[in-house]
TORZA-116898 format. One line per 10 residues: number of its first residue (from 1); their letters; for each residue x, y, z of N, C-alpha, C. Coordinates in steps of 0.001 Angstrom, whole numbers. Example, Ala and Ser with C-alpha at 12.3 -4.5 7.8 and 13.67 -1.06 7.14 Angstrom:
2
1> as> 13190 -5690 7800 12300 -4500 7800 13200 -3300 7800; 12850 -2250 7080 13670 -1060 7140 12900 30 7870
***
This chain:
251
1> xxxxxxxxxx> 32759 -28576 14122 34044 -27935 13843 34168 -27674 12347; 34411 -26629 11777 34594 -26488 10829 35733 -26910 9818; 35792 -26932 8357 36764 -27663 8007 38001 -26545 7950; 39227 -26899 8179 40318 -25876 7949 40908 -26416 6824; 40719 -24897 5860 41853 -25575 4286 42752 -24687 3744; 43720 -25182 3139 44476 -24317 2741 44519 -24985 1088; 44235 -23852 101 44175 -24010 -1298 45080 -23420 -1800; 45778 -24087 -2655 46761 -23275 -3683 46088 -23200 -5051; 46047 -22030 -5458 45589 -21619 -7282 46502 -21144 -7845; 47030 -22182 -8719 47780 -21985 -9189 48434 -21368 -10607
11> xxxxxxxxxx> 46627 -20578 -10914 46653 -19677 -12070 47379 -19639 -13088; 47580 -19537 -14509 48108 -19697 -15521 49534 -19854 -15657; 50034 -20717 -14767 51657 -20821 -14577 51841 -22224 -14468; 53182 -22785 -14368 54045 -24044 -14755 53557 -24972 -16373; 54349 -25281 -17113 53963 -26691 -17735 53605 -27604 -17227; 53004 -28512 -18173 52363 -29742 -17208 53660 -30568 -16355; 55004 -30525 -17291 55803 -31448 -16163 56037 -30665 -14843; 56232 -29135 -15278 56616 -28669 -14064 55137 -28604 -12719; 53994 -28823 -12881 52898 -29021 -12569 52658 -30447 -11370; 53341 -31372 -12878 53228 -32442 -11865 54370 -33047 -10723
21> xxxxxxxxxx> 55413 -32065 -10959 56800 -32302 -10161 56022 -31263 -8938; 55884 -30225 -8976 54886 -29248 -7913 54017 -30236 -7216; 53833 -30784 -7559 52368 -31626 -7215 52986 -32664 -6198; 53791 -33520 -6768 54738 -34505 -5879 55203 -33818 -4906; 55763 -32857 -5075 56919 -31781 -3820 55248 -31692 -2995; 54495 -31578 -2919 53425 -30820 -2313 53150 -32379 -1605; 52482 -33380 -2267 52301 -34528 -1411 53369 -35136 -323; 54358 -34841 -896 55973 -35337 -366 56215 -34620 1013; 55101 -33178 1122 55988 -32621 2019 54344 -32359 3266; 53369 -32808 2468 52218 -32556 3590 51871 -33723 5006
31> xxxxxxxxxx> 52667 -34701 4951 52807 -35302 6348 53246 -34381 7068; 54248 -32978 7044 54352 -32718 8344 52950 -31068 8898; 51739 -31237 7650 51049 -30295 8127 49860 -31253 9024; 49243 -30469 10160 48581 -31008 11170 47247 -32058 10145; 46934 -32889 10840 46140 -33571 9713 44119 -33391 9385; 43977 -31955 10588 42721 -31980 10392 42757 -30671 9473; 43937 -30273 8648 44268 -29256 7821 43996 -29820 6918; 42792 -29365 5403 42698 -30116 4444 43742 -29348 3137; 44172 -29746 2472 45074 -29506 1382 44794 -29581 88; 44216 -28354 -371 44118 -28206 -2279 44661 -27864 -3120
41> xxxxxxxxxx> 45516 -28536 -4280 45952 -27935 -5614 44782 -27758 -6273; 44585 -26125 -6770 43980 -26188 -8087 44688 -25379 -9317; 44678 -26290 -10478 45930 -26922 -11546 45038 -26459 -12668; 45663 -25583 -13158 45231 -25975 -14652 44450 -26437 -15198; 44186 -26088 -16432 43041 -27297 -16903 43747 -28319 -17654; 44941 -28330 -18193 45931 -29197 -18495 46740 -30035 -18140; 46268 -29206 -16903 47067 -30172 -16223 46259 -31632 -14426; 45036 -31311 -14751 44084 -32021 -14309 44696 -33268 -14101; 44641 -34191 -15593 44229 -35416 -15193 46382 -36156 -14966; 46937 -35573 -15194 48393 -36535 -14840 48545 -35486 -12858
51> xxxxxxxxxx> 47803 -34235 -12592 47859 -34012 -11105 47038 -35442 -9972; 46235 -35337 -10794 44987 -36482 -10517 45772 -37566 -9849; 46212 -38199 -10787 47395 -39796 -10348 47962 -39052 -9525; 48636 -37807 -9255 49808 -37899 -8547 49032 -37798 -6769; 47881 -36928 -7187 47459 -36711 -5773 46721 -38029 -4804; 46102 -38861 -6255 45161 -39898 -6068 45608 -40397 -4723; 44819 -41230 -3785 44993 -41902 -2278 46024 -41018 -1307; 46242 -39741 -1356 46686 -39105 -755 45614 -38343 -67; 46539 -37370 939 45472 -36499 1944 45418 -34737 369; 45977 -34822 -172 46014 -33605 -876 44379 -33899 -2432
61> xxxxxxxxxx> 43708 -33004 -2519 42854 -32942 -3369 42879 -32077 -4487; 42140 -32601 -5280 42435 -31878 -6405 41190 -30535 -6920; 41322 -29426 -7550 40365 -28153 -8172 41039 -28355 -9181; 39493 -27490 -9960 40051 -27013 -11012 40085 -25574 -10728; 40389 -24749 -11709 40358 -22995 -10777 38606 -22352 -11804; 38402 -23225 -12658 37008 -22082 -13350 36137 -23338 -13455; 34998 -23118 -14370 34111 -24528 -15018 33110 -23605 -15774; 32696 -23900 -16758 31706 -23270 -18203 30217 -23458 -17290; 29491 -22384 -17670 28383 -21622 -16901 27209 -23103 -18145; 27819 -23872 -19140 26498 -24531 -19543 27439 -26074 -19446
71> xxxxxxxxxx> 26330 -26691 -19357 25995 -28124 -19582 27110 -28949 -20635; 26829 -28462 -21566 27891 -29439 -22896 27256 -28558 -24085; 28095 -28532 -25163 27578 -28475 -26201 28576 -27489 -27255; 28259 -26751 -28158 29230 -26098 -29421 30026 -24881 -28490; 30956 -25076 -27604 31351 -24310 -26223 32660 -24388 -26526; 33143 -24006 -27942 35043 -24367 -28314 35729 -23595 -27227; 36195 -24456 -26776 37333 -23585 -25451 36636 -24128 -23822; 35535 -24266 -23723 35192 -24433 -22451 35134 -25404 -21967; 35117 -25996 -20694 35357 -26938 -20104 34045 -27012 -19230; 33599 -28221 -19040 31988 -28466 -18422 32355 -29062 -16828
81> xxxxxxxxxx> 31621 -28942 -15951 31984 -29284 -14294 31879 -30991 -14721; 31150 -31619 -15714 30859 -33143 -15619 32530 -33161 -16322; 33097 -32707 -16675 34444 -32652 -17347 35418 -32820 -15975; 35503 -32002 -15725 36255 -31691 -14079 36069 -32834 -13527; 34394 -32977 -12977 34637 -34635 -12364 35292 -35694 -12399; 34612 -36213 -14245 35810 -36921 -14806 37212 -37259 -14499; 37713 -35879 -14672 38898 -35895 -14834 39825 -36067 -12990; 38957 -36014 -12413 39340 -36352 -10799 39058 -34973 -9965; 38914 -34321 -10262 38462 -33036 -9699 37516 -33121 -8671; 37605 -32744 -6858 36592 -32744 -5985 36199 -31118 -5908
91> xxxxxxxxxx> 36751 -30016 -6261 36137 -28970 -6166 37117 -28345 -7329; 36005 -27065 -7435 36457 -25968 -8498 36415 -24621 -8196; 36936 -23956 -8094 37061 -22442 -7360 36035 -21588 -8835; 35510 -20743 -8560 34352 -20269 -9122 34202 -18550 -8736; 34376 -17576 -9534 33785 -15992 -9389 35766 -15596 -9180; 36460 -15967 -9021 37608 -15061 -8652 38080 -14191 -9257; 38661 -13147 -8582 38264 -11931 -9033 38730 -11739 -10149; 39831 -12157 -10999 40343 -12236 -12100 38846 -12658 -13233; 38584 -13641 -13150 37463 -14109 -14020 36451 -13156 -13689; 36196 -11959 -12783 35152 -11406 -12968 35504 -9794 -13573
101> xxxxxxxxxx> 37175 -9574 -13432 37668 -8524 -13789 38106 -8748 -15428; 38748 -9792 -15670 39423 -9996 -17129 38421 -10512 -17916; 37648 -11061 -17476 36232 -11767 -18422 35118 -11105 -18145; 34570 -10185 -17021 33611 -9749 -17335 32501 -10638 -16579; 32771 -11622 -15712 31948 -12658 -15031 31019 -11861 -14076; 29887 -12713 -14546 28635 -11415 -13832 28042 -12369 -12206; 27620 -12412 -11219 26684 -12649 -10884 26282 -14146 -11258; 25145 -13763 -12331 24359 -14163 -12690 24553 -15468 -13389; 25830 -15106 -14043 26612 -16598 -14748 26987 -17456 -13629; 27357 -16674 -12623 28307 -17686 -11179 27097 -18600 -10734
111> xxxxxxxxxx> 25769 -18007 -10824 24788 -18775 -10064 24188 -20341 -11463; 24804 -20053 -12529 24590 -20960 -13203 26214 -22067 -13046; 27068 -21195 -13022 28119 -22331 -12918 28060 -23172 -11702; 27696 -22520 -10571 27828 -23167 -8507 26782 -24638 -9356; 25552 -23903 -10052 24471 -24783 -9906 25330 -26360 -10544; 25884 -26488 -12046 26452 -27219 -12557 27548 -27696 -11365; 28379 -27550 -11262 29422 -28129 -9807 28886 -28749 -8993; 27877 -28255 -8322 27302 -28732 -7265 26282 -30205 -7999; 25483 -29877 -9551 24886 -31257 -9616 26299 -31971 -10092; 27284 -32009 -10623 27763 -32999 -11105 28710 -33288 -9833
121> xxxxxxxxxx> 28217 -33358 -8395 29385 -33887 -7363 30228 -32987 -6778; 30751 -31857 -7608 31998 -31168 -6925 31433 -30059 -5960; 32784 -29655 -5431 32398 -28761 -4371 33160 -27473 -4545; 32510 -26779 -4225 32712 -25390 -5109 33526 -24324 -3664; 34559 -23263 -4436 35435 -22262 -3547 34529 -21205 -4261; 33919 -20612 -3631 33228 -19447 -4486 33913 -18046 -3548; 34650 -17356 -4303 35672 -15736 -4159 34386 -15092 -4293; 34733 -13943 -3189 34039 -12433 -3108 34946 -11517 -2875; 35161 -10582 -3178 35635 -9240 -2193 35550 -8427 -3274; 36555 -7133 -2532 36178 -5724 -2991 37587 -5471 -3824
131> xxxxxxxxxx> 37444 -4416 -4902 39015 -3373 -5270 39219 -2425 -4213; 40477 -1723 -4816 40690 -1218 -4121 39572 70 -3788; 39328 902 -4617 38433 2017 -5158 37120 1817 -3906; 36801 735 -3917 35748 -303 -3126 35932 -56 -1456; 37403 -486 -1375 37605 -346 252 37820 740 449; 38202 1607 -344 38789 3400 -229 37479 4166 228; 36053 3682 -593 34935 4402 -446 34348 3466 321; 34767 2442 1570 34280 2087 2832 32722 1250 1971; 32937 755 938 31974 -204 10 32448 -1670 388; 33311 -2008 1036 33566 -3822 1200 32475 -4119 1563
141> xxxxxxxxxx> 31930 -3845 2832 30809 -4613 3216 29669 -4592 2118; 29342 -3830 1560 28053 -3360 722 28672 -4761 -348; 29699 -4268 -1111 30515 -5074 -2368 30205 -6952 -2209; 30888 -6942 -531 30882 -8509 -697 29601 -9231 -456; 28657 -8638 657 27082 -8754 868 26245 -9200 -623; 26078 -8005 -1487 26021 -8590 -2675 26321 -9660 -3616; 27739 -9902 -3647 28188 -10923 -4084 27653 -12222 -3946; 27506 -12006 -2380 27056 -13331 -1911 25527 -13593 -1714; 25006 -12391 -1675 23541 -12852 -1723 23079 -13026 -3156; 23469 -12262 -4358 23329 -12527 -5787 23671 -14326 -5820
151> xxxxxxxxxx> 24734 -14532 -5685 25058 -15838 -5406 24515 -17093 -4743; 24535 -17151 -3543 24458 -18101 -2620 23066 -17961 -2383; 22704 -16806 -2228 21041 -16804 -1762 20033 -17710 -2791; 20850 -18201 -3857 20003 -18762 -4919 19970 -20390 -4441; 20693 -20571 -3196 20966 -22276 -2749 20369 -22534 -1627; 20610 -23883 -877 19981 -24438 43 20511 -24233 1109; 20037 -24855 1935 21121 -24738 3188 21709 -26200 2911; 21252 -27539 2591 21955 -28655 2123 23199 -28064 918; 23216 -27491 51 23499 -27204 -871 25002 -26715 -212; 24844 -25850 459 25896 -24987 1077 26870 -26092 1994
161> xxxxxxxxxx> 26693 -26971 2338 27581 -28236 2812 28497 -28237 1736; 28394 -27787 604 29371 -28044 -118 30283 -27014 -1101; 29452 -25875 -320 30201 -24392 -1173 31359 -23823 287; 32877 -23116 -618 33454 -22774 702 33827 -21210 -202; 33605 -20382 723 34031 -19199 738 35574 -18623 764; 35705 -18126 161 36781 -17229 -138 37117 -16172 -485; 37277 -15226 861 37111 -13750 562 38533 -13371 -39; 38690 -12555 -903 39400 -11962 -1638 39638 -10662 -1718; 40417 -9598 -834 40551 -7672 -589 41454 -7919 -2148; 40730 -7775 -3302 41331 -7251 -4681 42491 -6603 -4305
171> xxxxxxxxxx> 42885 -5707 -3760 43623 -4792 -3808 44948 -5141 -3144; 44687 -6300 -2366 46182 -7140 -1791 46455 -8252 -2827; 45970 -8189 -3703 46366 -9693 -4536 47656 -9276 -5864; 48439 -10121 -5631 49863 -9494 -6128 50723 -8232 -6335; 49743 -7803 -5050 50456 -6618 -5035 51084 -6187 -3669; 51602 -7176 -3058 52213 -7309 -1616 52000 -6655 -857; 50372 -6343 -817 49483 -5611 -74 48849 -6804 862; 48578 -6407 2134 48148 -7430 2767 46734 -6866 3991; 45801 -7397 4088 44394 -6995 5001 45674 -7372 6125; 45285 -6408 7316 45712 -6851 8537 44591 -7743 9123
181> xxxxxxxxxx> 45179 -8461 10002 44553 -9769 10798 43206 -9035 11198; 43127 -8022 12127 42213 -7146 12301 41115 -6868 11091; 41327 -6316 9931 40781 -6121 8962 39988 -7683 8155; 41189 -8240 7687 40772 -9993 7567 39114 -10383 8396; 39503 -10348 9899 38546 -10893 10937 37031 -10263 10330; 37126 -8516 10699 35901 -7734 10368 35660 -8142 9282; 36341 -8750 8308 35308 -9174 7094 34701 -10457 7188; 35152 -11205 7565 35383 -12417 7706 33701 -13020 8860; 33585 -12287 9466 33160 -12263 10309 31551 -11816 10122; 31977 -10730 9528 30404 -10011 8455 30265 -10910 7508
191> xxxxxxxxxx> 31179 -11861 6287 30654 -12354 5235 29548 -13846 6176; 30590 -14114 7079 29361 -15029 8123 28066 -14477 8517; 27885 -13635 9078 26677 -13225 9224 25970 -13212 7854; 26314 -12728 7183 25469 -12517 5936 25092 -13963 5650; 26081 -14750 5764 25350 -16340 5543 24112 -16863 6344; 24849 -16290 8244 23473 -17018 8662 22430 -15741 8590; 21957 -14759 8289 20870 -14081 7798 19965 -14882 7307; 20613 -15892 5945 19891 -16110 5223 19582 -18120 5384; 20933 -18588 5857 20290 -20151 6241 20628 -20497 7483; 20932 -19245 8624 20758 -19783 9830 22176 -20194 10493
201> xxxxxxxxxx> 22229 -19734 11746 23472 -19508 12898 24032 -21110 12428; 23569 -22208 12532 24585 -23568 12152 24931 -23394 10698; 24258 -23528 9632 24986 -23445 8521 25899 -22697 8982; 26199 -21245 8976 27226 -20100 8641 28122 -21152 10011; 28003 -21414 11075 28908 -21921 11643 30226 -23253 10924; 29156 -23830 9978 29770 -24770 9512 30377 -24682 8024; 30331 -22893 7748 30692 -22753 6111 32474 -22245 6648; 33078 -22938 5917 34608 -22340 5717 34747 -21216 5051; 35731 -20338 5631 35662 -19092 5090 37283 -18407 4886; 38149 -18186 3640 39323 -18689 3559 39758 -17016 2959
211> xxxxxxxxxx> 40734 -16903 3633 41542 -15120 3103 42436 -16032 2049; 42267 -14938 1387 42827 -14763 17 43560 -13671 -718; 44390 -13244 201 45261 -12002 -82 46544 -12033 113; 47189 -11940 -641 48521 -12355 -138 48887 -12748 1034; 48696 -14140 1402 48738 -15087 2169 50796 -15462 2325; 51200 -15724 3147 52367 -15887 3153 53199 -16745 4659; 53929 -17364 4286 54456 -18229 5574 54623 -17377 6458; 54962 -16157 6372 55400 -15218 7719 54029 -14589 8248; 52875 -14550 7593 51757 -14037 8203 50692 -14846 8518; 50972 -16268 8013 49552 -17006 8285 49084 -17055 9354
221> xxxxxxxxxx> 50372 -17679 10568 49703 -17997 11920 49069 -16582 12091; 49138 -15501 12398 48444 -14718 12917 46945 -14550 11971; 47035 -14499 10678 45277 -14995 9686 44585 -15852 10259; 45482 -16873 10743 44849 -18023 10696 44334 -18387 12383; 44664 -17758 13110 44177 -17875 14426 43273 -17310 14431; 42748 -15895 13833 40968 -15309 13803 40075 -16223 13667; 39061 -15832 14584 38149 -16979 15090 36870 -17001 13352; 36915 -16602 13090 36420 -16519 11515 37341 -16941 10196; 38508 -16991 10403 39387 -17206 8931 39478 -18914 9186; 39301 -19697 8195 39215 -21094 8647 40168 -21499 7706
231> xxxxxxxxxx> 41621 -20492 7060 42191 -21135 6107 42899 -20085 4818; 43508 -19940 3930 43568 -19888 2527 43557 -20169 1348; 43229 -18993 382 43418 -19644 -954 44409 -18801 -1223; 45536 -19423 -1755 46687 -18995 -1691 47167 -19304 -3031; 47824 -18077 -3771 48177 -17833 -5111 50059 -17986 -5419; 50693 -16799 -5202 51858 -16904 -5623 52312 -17896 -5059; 52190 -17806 -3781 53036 -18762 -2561 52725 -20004 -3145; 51967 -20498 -4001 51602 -22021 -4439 52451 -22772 -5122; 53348 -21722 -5543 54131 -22185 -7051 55098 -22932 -6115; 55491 -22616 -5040 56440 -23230 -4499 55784 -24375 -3276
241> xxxxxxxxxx> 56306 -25847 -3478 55901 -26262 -2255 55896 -26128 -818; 57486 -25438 -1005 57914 -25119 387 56851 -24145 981; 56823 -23148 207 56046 -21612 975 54892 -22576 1101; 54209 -23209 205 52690 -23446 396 52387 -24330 2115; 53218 -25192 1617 53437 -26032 3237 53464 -25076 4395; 55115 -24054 4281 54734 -23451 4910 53748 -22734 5824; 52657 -22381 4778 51697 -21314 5276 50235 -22090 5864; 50380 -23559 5259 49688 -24784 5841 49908 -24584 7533; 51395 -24671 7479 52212 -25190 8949 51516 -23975 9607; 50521 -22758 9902 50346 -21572 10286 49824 -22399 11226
251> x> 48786 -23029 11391 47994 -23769 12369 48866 -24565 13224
***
């Protein structure tokens, strides 16, 4: 059975108090989501280690949302995956589309950052999808195929026990654009195949695979019943505990 998760990224927003009051409202309110539903904040980089305590011995886990493509060293500004660990971090979301649109994130760097995450323990959300321009010229499939074979094709099939997918239609992300359930599935469904192509009908059975498009309490149950969507990573709706629970409660 695969794992079902619902992630909140909570992208360059709240102060740390308001972060860690989010954080409490979120533990406070996930007894009433089903319990084989797994539950992620990913916080800031500031706000890491006081989320940490709050989530600690709870069912809710902690991300970070990026991690630095090297090891350690004269890197002013960057943050290392042995950093993340540290700091309580079980996974780190990695390639989203922002970091590959506003920074310029290639490929090629993602397959050096998965590698770092994955040796120092954590477990990695690695984002694919298309813009809009992308789905207009009937390129999603071509767009996300790539992504993921540039990517993932560089790992194991052990390896992949610990990477979770997260497709991302660019073109619904804050812009209250939404993939229909229909649309969702057909991708969803192809980014699986493309997995087992390459490590085989059980892996891809057992990789989570999470929409990431404006996700929302009024649309989840129907996302979330496609026999391919195993979940979200869920952005605006995060800021609030209620919606996030909410869209948990879809299952």
């Amino acid at each position: 059975m695969r794992q079902k998760i619902v992630a909140g990224n909570w992208k360059m927003n709240t102060t740390v108090p308001e972060g860690v009051q989010l954080a409490k409202d979120v533990v406070a309110a996930a007894a009433a989501v089903p319990a084989d539903v797994k539950l992620i904040v990913a916080t800031p980089f500031t706000h890491l280690c006081p989320v940490a305590e709050v989530v600690k011995g709870t069912r809710v886990s902690l991300s970070a949302e990026n991690c630095a493509d090297k090891e350690k060293g004269a890197y002013t500004g960057e943050v290392s995956a042995a950093m993340l660990a540290s700091a309580g971090c079980e996974y780190t979301i990695l390639g989203h589309s922002e970091r590959r649109q506003y920074y310029g994130e290639t490929d090629a760097k993602l397959v050096e950052k998965v590698k770092l995450a994955l040796a120092n323990g954590l477990k990695v959300i690695l984002c694919v999808g298309e813009n809009l321009d992308e789905r207009e010229a009937g390129k999603h499939f071509d767009v996300c195929e790539a992504q993921i074979k540039n990517v993932l094709y560089n790992f194991s099939a052990e390896e992949m026990a610990s990477i979770v997918i997260a497709y991302e239609p660019v073109w619904a992300i804050g812009t209250g654009k939404t993939a229909t359930a229909e649309q969702a599935q057909e991708i969803h469904a192809f980014i699986r195949k493309v997995v087992a192509d390459k490590f085989g009908a059980e892996v891809a059975e057992q990789t989570s695979i999470l929409y990431g498009g404006s996700c929302k309490p009024s649309n989840a149950h129907e996302l979330f019943a496609q026999k391919d969507i195993d979940g979200g990573l869920i952005g605006g709706a995060s800021l609030k505990a209620e919606d996030f629970i909410g869209i948990a409660l879809g299952y």
